[in-house]
Biopython code that builds the backbone (N, CA, C, O; Angstrom):
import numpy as np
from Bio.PDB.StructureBuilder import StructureBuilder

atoms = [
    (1, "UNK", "N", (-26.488, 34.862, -8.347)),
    (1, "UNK", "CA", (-27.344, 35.864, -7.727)),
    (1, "UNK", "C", (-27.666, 35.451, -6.308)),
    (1, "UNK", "O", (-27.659, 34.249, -6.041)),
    (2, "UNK", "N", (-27.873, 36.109, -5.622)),
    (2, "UNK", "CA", (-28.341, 36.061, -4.274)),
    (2, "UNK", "C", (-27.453, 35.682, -3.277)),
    (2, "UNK", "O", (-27.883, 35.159, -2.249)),
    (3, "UNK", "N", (-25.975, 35.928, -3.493)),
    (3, "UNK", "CA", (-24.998, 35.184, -2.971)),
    (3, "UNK", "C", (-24.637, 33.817, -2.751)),
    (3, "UNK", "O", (-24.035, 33.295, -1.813)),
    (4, "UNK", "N", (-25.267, 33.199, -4.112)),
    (4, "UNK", "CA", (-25.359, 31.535, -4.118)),
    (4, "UNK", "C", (-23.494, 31.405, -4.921)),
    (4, "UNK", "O", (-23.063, 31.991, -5.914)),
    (5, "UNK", "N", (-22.761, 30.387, -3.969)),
    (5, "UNK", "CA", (-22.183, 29.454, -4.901)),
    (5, "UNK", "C", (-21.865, 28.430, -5.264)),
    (5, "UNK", "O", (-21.981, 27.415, -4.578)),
    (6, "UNK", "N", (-21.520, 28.452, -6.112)),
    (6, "UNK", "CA", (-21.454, 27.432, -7.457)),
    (6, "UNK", "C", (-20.412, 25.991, -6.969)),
    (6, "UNK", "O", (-19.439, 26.578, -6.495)),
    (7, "UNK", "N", (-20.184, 24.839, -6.870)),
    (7, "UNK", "CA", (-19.014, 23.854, -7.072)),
    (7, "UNK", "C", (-18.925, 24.088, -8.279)),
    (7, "UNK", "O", (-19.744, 24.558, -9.069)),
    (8, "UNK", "N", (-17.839, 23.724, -8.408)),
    (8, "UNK", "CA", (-17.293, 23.014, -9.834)),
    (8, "UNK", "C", (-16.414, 22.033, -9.467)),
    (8, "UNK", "O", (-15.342, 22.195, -8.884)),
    (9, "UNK", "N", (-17.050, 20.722, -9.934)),
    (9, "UNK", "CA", (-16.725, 19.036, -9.898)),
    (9, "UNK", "C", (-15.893, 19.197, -10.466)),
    (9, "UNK", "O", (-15.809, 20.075, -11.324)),
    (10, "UNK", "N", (-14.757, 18.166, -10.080)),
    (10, "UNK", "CA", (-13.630, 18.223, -11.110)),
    (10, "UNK", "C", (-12.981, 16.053, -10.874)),
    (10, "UNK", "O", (-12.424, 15.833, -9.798)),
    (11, "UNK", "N", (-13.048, 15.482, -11.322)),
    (11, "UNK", "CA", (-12.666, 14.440, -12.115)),
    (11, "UNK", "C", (-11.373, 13.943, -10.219)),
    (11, "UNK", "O", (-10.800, 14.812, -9.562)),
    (12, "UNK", "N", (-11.344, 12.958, -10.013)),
    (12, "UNK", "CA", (-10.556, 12.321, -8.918)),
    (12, "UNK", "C", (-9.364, 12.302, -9.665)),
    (12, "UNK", "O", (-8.496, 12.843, -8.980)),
    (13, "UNK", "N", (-8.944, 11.957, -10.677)),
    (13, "UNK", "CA", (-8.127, 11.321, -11.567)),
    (13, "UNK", "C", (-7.221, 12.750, -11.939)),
    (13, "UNK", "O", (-5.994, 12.793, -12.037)),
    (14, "UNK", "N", (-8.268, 14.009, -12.132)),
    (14, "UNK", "CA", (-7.365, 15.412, -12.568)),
    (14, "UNK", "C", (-7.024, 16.192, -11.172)),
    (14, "UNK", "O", (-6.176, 17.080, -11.090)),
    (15, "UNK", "N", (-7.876, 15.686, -10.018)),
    (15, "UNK", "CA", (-7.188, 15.822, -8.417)),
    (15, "UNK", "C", (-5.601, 15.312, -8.427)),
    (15, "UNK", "O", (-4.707, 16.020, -7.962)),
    (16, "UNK", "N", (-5.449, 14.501, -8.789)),
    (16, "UNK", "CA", (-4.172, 13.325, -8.804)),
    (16, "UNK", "C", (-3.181, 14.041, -9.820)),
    (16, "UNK", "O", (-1.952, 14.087, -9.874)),
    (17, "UNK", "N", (-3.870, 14.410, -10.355)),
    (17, "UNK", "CA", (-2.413, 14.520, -11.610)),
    (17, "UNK", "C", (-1.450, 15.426, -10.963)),
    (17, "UNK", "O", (-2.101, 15.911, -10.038)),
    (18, "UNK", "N", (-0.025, 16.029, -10.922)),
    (18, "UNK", "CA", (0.298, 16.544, -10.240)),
    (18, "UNK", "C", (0.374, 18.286, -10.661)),
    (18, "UNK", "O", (0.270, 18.674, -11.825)),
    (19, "UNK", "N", (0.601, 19.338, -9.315)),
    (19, "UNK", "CA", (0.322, 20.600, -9.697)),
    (19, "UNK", "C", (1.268, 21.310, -10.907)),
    (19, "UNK", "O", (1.086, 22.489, -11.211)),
    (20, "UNK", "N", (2.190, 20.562, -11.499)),
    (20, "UNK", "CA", (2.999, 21.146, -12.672)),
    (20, "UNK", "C", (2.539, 20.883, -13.814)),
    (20, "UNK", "O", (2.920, 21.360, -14.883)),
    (21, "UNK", "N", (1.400, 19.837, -13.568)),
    (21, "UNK", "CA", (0.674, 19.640, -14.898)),
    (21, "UNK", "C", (-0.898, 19.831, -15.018)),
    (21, "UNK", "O", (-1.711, 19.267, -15.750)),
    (22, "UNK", "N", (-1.113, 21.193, -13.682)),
    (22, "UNK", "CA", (-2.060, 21.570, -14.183)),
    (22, "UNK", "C", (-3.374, 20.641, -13.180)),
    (22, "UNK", "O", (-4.560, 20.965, -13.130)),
    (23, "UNK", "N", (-2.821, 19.617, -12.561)),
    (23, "UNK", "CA", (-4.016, 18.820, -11.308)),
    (23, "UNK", "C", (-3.802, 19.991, -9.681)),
    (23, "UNK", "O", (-3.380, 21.133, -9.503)),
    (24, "UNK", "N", (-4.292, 19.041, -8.905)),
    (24, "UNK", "CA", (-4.745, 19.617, -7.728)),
    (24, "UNK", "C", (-3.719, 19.063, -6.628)),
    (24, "UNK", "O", (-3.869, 19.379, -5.448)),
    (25, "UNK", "N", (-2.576, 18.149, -7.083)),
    (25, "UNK", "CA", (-1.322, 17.042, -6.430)),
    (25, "UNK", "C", (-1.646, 16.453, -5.363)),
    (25, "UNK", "O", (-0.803, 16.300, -4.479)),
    (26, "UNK", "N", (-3.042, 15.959, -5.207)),
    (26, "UNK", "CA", (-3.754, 14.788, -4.036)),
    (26, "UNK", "C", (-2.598, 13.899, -4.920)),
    (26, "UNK", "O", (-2.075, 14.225, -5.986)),
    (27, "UNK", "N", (-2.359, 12.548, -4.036)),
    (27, "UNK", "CA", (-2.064, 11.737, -3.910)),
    (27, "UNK", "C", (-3.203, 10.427, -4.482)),
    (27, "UNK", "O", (-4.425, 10.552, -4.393)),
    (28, "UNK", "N", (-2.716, 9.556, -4.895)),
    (28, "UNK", "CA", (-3.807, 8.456, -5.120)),
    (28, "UNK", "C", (-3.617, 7.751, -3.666)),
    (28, "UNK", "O", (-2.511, 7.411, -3.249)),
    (29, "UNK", "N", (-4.796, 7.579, -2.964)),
    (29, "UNK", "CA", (-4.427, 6.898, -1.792)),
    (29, "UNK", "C", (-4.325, 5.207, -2.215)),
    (29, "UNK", "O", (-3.504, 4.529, -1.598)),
    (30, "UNK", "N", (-5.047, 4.656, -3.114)),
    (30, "UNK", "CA", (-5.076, 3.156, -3.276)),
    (30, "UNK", "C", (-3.663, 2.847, -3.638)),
    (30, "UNK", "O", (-3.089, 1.881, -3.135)),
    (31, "UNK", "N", (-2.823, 4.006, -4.891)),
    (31, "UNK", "CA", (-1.499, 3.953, -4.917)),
    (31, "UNK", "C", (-0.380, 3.897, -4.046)),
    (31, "UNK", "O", (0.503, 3.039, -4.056)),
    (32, "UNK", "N", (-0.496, 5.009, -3.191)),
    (32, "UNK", "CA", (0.170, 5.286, -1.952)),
    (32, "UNK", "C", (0.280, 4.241, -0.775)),
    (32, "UNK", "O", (1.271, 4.190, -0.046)),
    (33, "UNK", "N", (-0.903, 3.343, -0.635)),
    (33, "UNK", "CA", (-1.354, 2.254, 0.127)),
    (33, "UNK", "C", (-0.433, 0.814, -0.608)),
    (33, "UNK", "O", (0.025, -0.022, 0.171)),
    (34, "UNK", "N", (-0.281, 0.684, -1.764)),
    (34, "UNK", "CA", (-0.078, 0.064, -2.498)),
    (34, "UNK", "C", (1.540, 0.012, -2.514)),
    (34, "UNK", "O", (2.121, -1.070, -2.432)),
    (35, "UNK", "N", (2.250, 1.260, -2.627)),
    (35, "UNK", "CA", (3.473, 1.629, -2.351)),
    (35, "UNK", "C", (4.124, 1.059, -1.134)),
    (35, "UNK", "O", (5.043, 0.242, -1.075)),
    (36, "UNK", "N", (3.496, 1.625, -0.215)),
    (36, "UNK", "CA", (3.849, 1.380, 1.449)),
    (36, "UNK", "C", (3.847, 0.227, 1.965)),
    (36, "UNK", "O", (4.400, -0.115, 3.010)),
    (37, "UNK", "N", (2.950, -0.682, 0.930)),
    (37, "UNK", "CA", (3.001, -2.735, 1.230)),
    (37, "UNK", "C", (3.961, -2.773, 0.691)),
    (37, "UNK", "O", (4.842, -3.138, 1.470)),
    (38, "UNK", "N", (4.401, -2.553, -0.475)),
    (38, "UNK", "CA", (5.557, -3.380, -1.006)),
    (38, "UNK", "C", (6.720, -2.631, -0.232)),
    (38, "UNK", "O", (7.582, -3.510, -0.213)),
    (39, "UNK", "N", (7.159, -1.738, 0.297)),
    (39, "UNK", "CA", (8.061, -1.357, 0.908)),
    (39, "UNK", "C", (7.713, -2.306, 2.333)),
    (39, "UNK", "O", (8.799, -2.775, 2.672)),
    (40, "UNK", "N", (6.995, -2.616, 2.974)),
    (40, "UNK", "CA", (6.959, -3.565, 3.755)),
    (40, "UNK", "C", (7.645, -4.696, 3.597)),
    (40, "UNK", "O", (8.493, -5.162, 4.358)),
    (41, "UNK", "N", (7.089, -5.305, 2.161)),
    (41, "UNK", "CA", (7.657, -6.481, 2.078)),
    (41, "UNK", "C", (8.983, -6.765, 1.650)),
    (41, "UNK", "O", (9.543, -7.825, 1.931)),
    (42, "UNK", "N", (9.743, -5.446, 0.675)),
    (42, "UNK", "CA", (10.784, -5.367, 0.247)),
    (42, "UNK", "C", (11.841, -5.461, 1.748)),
    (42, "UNK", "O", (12.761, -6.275, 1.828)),
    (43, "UNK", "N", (11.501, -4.496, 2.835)),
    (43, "UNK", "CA", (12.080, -4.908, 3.782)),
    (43, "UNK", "C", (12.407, -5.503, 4.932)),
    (43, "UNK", "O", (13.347, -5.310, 5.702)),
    (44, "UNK", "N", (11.045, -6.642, 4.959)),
    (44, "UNK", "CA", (11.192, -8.344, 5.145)),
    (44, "UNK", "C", (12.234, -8.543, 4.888)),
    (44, "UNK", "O", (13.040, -8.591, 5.817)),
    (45, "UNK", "N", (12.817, -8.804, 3.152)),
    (45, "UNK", "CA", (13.225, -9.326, 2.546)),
    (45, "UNK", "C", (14.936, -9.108, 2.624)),
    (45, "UNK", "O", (15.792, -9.987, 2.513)),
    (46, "UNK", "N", (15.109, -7.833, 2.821)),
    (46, "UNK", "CA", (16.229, -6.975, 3.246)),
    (46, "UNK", "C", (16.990, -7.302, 4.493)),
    (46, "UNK", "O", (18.115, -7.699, 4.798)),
    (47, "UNK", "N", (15.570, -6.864, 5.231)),
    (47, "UNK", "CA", (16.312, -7.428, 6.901)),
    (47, "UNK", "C", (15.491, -8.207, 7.301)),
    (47, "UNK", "O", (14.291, -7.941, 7.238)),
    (48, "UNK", "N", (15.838, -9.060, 7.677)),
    (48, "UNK", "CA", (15.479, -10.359, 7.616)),
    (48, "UNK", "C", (15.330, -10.832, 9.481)),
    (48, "UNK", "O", (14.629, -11.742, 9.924)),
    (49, "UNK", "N", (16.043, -10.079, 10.120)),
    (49, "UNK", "CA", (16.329, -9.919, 11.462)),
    (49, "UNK", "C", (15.647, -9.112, 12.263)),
    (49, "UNK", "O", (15.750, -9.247, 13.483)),
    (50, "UNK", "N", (14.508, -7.745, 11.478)),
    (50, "UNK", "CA", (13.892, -6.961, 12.122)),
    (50, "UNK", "C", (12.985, -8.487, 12.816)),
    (50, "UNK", "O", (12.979, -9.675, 12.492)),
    (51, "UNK", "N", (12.090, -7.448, 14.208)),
    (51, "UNK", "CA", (11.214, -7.989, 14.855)),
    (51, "UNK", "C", (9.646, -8.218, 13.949)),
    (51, "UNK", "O", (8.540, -8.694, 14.202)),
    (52, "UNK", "N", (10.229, -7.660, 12.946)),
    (52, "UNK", "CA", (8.294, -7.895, 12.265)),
    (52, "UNK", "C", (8.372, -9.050, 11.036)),
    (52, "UNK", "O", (7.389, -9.759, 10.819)),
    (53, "UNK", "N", (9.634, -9.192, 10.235)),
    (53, "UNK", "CA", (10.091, -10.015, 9.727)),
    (53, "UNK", "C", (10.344, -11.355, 10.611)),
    (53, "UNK", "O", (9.923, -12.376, 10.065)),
    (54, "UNK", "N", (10.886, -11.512, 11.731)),
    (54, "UNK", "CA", (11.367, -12.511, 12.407)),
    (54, "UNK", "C", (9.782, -13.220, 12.913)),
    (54, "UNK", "O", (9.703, -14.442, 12.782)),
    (55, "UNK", "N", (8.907, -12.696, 13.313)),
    (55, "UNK", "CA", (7.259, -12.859, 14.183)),
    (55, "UNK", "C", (6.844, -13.116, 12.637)),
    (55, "UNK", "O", (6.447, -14.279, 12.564)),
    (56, "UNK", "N", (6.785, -12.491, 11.401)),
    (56, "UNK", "CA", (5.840, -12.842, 10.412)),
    (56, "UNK", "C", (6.291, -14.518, 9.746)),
    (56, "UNK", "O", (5.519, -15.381, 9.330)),
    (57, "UNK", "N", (7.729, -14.558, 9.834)),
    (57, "UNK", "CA", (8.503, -15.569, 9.221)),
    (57, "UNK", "C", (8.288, -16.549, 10.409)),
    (57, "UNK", "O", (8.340, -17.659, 9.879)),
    (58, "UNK", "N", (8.079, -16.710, 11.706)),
    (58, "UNK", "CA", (8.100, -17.646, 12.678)),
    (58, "UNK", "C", (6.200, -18.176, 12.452)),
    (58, "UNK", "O", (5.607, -19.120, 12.973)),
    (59, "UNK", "N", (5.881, -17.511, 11.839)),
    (59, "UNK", "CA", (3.927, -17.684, 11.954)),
    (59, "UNK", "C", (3.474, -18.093, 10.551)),
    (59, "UNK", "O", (2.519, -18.864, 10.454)),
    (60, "UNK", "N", (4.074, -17.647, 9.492)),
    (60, "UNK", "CA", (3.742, -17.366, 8.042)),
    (60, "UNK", "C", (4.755, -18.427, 7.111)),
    (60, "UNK", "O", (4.285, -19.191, 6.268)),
    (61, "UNK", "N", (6.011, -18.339, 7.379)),
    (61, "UNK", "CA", (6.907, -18.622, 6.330)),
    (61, "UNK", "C", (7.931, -18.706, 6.895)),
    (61, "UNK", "O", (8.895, -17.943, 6.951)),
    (62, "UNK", "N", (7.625, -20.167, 7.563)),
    (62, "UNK", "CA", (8.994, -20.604, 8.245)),
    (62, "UNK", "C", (10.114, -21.391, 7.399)),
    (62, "UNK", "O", (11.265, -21.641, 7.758)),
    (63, "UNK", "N", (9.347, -21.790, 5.915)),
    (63, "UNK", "CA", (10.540, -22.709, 5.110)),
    (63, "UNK", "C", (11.065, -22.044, 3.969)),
    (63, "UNK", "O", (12.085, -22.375, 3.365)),
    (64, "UNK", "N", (10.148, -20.878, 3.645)),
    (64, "UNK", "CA", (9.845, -20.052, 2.497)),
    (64, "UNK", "C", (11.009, -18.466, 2.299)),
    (64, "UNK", "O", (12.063, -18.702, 2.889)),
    (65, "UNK", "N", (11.013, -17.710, 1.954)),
    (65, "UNK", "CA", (11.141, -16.279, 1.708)),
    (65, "UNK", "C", (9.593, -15.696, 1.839)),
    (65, "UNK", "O", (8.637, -16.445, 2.037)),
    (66, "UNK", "N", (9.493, -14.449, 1.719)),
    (66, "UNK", "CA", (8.975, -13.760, 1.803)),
    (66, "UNK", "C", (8.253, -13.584, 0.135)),
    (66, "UNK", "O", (7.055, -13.370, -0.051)),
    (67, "UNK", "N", (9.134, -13.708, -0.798)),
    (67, "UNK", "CA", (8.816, -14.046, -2.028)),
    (67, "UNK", "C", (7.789, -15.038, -2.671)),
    (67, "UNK", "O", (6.905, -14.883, -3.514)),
    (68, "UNK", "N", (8.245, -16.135, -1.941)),
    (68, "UNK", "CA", (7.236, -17.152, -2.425)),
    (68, "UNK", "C", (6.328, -18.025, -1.817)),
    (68, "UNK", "O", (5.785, -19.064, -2.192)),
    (69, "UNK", "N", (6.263, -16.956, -0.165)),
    (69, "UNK", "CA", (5.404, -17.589, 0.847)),
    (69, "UNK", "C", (3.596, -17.353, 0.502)),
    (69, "UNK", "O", (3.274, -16.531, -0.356)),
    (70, "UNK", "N", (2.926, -17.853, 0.974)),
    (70, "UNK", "CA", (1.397, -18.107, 0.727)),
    (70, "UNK", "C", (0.698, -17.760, 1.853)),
    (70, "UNK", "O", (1.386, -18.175, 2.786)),
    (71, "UNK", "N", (-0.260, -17.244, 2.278)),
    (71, "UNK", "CA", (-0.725, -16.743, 3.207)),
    (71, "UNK", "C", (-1.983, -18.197, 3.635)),
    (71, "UNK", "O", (-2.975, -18.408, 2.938)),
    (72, "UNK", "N", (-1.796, -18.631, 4.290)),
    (72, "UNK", "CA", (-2.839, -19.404, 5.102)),
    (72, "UNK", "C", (-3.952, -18.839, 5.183)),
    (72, "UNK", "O", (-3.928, -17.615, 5.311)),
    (73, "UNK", "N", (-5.455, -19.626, 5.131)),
    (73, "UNK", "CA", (-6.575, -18.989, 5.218)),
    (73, "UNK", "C", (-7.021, -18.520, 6.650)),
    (73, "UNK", "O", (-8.178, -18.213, 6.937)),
    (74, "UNK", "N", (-5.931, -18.506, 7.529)),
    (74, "UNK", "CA", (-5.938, -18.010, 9.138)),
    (74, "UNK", "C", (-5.081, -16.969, 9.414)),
    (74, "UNK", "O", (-4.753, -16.536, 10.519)),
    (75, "UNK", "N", (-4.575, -16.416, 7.757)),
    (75, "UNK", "CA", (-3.440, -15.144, 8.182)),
    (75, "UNK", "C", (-4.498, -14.229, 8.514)),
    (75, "UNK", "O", (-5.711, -14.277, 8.307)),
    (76, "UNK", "N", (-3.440, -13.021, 9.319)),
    (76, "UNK", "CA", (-3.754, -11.805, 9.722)),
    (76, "UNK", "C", (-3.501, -11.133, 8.317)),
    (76, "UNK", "O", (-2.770, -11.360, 7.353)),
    (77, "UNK", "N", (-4.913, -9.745, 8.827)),
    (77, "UNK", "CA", (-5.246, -9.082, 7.609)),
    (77, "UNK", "C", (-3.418, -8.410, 6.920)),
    (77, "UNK", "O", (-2.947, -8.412, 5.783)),
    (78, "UNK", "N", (-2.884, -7.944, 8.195)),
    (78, "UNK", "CA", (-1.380, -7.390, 8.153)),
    (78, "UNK", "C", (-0.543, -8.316, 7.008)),
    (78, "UNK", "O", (0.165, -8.061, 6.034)),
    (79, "UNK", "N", (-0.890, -9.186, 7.489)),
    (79, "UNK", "CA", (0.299, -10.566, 6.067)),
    (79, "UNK", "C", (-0.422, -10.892, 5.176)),
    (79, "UNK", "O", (0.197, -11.465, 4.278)),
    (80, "UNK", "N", (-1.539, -10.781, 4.994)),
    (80, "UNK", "CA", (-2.443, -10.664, 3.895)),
    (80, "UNK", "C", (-2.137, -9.646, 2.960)),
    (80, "UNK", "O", (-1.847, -9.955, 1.804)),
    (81, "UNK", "N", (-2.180, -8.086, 3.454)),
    (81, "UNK", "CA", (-1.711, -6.999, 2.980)),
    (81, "UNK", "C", (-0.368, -7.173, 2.558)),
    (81, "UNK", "O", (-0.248, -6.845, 1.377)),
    (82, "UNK", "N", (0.753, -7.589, 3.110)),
    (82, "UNK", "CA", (1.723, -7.320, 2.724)),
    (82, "UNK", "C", (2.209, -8.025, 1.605)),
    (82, "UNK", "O", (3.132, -7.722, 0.850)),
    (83, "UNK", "N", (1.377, -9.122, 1.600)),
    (83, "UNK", "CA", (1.457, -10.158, 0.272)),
    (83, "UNK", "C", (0.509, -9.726, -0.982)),
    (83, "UNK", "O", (0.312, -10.327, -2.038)),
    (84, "UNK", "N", (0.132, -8.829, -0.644)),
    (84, "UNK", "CA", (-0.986, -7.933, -1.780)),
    (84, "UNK", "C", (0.074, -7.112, -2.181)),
    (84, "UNK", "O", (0.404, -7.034, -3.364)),
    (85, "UNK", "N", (0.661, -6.461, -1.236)),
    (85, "UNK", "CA", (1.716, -5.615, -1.935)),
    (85, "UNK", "C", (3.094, -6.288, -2.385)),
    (85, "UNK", "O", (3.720, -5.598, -3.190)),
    (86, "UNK", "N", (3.527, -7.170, -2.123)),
    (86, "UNK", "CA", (4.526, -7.949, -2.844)),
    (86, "UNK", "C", (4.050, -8.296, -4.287)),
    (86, "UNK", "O", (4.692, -8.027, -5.302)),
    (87, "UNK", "N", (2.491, -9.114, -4.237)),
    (87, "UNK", "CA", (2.212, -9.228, -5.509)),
    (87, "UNK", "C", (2.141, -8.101, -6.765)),
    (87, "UNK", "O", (1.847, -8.465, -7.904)),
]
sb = StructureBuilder()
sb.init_structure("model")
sb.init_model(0)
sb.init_chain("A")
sb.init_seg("    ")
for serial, (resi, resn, name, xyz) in enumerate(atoms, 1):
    if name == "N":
        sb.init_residue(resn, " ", resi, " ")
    sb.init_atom(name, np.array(xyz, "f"), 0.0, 1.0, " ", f" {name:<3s}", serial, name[0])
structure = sb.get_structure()
């Protein structure tokens, strides 16, 4: 009445689900974030010669891979992340 309206809340989780099953097809961003590290690190690992691989491996993991390197308690948040998403 009175030209009031209404929300209707609906669940983050049924945002996400996708629109063929009936959700709203947002994206999970923590997922999506999560995705996009390990594709980082997968292609460290790949090319080994890019400029972001060559600067992370000259600072981070000069004896190591990318696999089984350890982040120093002086890494950048960037190699921090990307070792979040490897893990």
């Amino acid at each position: 009445a009175n030209g009031e309206r209404k929300v209707h809340w609906i669940s983050w989780q049924k945002m996400c689900v996708a629109k063929r099953d009936g959700g709203l097809g947002f994206r999970d961003p923590e997922a999506f974030n999560q995705a996009l590290l390990v594709k980082q690190a997968w292609r460290i690992l790949q090319v080994p010669t890019s400029l972001c691989a060559r600067v992370l491996k000259a600072r981070y993991f000069r004896e190591d891979l990318i696999l089984t390197a350890i982040a120093p308690p002086s890494a950048s948040y960037t190699f921090w992340s990307i070792l979040h998403g490897r893990d």
